[in-house]
Every structure is written in structure tokens, then in C-alpha cells.
N, C-alpha and C positions, 0 to 999 in steps of 0.2 A: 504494500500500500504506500504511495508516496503519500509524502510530512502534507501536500495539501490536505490530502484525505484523511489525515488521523484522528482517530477520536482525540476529546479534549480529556487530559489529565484530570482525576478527582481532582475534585476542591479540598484547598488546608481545608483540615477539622481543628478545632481548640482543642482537642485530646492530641494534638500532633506530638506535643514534648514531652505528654505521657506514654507515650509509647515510645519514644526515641531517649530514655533514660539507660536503657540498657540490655543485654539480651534476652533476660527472662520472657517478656512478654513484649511481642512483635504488633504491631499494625494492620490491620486486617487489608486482607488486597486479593486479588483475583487476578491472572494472568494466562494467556495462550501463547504457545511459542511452539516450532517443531520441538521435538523431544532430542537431547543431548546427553553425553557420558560428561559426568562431574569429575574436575582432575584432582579433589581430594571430599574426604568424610568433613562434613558443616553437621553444624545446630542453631536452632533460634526457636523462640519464645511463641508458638503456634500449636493448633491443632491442623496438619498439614491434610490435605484431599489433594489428590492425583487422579487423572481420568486420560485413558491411553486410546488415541478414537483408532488405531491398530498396531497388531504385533505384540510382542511382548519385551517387559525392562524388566532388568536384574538389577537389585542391588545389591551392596552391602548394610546391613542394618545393625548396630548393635555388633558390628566386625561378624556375623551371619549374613548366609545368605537368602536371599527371597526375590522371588521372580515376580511381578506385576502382570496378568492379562489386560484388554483390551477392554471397553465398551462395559467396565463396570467401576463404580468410583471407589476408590481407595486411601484410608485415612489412616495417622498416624499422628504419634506425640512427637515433633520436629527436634523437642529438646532430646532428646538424644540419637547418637553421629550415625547419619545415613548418606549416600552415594549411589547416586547410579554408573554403572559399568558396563553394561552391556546390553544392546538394542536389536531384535531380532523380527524382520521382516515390518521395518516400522521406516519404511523409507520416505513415505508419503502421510504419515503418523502425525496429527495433532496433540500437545497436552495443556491439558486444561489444570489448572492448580489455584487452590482456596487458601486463604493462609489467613486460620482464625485465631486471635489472638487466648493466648492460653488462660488470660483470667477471664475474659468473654465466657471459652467451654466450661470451666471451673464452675460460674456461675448459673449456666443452665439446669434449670429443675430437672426431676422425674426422669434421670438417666441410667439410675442404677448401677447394674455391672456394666454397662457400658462404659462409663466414668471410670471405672477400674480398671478393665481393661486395658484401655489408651491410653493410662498414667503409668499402668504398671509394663507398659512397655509392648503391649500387644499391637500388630497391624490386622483390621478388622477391612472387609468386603462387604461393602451396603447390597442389599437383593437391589433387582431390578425395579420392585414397584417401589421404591424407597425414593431415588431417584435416576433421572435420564440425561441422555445429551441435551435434547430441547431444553429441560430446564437452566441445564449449567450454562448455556447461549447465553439464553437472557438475564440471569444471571450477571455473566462478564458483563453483556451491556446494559445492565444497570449500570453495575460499578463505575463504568468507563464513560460512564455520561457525565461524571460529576456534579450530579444532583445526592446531594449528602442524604434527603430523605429516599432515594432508589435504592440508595447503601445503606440505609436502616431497613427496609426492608427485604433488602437479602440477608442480613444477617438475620433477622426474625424468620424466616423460610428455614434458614439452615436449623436453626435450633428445632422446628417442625419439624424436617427431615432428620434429626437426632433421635427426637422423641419417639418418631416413627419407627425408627431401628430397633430402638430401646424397646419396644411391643413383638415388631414382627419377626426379630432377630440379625443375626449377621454371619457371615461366615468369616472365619480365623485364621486369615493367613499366615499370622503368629501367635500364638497363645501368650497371655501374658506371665512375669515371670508369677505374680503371685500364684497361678495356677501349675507352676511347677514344682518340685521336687527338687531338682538341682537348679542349678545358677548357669544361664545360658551363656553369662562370656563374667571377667574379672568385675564389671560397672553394675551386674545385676546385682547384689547384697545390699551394698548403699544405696542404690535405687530404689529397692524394697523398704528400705527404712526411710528415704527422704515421701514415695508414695505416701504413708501410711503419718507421716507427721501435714502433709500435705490435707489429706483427708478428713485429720481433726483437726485444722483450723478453719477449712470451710464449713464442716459443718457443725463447729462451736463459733462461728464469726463474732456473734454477738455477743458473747462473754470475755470476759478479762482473759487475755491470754500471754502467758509469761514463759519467756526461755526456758526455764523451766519444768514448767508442767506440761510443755510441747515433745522439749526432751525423756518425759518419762515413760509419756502414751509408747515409748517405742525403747525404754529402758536403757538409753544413753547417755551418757555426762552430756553435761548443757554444753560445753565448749565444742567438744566432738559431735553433737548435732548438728550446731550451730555450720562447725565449719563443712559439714558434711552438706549440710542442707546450702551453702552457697554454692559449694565446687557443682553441684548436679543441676540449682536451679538458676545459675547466676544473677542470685538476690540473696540479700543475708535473710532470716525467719519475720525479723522485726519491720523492713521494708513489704515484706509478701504481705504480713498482715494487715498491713496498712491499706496496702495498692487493694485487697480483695472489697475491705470495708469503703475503698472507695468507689469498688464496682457494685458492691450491695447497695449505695448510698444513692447511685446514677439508677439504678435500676429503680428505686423505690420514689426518684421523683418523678418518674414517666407512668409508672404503674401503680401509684397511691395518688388519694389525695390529703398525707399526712403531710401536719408543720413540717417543718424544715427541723424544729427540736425534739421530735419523735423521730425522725428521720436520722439524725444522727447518734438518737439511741438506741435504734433496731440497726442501726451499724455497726455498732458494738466501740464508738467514741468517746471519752469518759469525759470530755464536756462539750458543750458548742464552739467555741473560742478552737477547742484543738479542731473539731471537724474545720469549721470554714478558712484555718489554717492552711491545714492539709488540702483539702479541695479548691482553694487561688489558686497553692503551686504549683498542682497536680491540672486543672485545666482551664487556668487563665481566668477565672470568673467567679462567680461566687454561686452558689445552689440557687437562690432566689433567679439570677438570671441565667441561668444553666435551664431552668424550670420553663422562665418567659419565651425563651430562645428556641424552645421544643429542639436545641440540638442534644441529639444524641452520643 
């Protein structure tokens, strides 16, 4: 496509510097490109979707291997080092790629073990009535139209397509480690322990949560959690639980119509002062006008 014809780049969002803080948690985006071998293993802050419109890609996952088909969509927890290597009869091959950001999926209800799964390290296969290529189309051109409310509503679609999974099932092109026995490569044990300190503070958010009592749910010195839970998530415990209560807090002014001082105490903020701290730095504005602004 010549540069006349390109779609127009999304538009900044005021969450832009929230998401450019650092790798734990990536920026939500959507992108088609032909399909390519990576010359080294990445990580970043996503729940990653890959969709192969033919042929098959091999990766490296976790230094494992695992082969990708074609024509069904394929998701994964990005933060940990995956590569593709090899491309087979995929010369004329589209890929389509989702890249949601990880406190986003975190925050989606009614996922169950699916939530487990993808954290504990599994790559899962959406059935076909889950979703299709037409969707993922319009989809990208949402995205690519930069109309910020086209982008809230793809990310609302996907979480519908999650839920959906979360009922009809998935097939397991990796099992996750906690459904193992043994430890699939050297990174699976600490992975398992940083999931599992992961899991109680999302769904303790709203209560007082100390290095400590984070560290015990999982029977580790606080120091050696602590630094455990950075090297895997690259965020120390104390920033995670912040950024989570401040995706709780974003979520409960679009879908409540609670104050803003209720708001910050189903966040789990131990006063207003520190919420509307935290939320200037974090996305340029203040809840009241975050609220008026209907940005998402």
C-alpha cells in the first residue's frame, strides 16, 4: 500500500505513559504483516493472539518447542521468551497479532482456569465459533482508524471472546506448568511461585496488601519474593499492586455510578489524597475528568 493510502495511526491515548513505564504491561495494538522468523527469544507485558491465515510457524516457547496451524487464533502470556523459527508453506501467509495488555486480561471477570492457564504458562487454541478471520479484519480496522472509542470497543469484544472460551473450552497446545508434574524448562518453579503471588493480589485487590503477607501465600522470604516477582514480571510487587488498583479504579468509573470516594475504596487505596495521586501520574488527569472525558 503506498504512504498515500495508509490508514491513519491511532490516536495518543492519556494512558500513553502508563503503558510506556516499563515492560511488565504493554499497550494494547493490533497489527498484520506477512509472517517472519525472529533472530532472537523477546518478552513484553501482553496477552499475545497470533492468527496464521496459512501454513504453519514453529516456535521456541519457554526454550520448547511448539508448532502454530493456520486459520485458528492462538494466544499466549508474551511475558515469557518466545521466537518464531520456522515457516512452513506460508509463502503467501498473512499474520494477524493482538497484543493485550497484561493488566487489561488480569482484570477481566469470569475467566476461570483460563486465567490460569495463560499465566501459568500455557498456549491455548480458541475453537472456531469463538472467533474468525472476519472478525479479526474489522477488528485491525477498528484499531487502525484511530477512533479511540473503535479501540474500546475491541477490547470489550475480546474480553467477550475470552468469556466465551472460558464456557465452551479451548484446546492446549501447551499445558500449563501448574498442571504439570515436573518443570518444563529451569524458569518454570519461579514462574509457578510468581503465578500464584500474582493470583492473590488480584483477587485480594481491595484489601491491604503487604510484602509480606504476598510473600507467604507462597511460603517465601519477602526479599526473595520480592526479587523473584521482578526478574519474571519486570515490576517490583508494590508497583503491580498499585498499577492493578488502578485498572480496578478505571474500570469502576465506566461501569459504576459510584463517588469517586467509594471508588477508591473498592480499589483497595487507603485514602483519597493517595488515589488521585497515583491516578494524575499514572494518566494525566484526574478520575472526575477521566469520568467527563468517557476516555477509556
Amino acid at each position: 500500500m503506498s504512504a498515500k493510502g495508509k490508514a491513519p495511526r491511532p490516536t495518543p491515548r492519556p494512558d500513553r505513559s502508563f503503558y510506556a513505564s516499563g515492560k511488565a504491561f504493554g499497550r494494547f495494538g493490533i497489527r498484520a504483516f506477512p509472517p517472519q522468523i525472529m533472530p532472537q527469544p523477546h518478552t513484553h507485558g501482553h496477552i499475545e493472539f497470533n492468527w496464521l491465515t496459512a501454513g504453519t510457524m514453529d516456535y521456541v516457547f519457554d526454550g520448547g518447542p511448539l508448532t502454530m496451524g493456520s486459520n485458528r487464533l492462538v494466544a499466549f502470556w508474551a511475558g515469557i521468551p518466545h521466537q518464531t523459527v520456522g515457516l512452513r508453506n506460508a509463502e503467501n501467509a498473512r499474520q494477524l497479532n493482538i497484543y493485550l495488555p497484561m493488566d487489561a486480561f488480569l482484570e477481566m471477570p469470569q475467566l476461570g482456569r483460563l486465567t490460569e492457564t495463560l499465566m501459568g504458562g500455557g498456549v491455548v487454541q480458541l475453537a472456531p465459533e469463538c472467533i474468525g478471520l472476519e472478525t479479526l479484519e474489522r477488528w485491525h480496522a477498528d484499531y487502525r482508524s484511530g477512533n479511540s472509542l473503535r479501540s474500546d470497543l475491541v477490547r470489550t469484544e475480546i474480553g467477550t471472546m475470552f468469556r466465551r472460551a472460558a464456557i465452551t473450552g479451548w484446546d492446549e497446545l501447551l499445558p500449563a506448568w501448574l498442571e504439570q508434574t515436573t518443570t518444563r524448562s529451569r524458569t518454570a518453579s519461579p514462574v509457578r511461585y510468581v503465578v500464584r503471588m500474582v493470583r492473590h493480589i488480584v483477587e485480594n485487590i481491595t484489601d491491604p496488601l503487604s510484602v509480606e503477607d504476598i510473600a507467604d501465600v507462597v511460603g517465601l522470604h519477602p526479599n526473595y519474593a520480592t526479587n523473584l516477582f521482578t526478574k519474571v514480571m519486570h515490576i517490583s510487587i508494590q508497583k503491580f499492586v498499585t498499577r492493578m488498583r488502578l485498572i480496578r479504579a478505571r474500570s469502576l468509573l465506566f461501569d459504576s455510578n459510584l463517588a469517586i470516594a467509594n471508588i477508591a475504596f473498592q480499589s483497595g487505596f487507603s485514602s483519597q489524597s493517595q488515589f488521585y495521586d497515583h491516578f494524575r501520574k499514572a494518566y494525566g488527569m484526574t478520575p472526575s475528568q477521566m469520568r467527563e472525558n468517557k476516555i477509556a
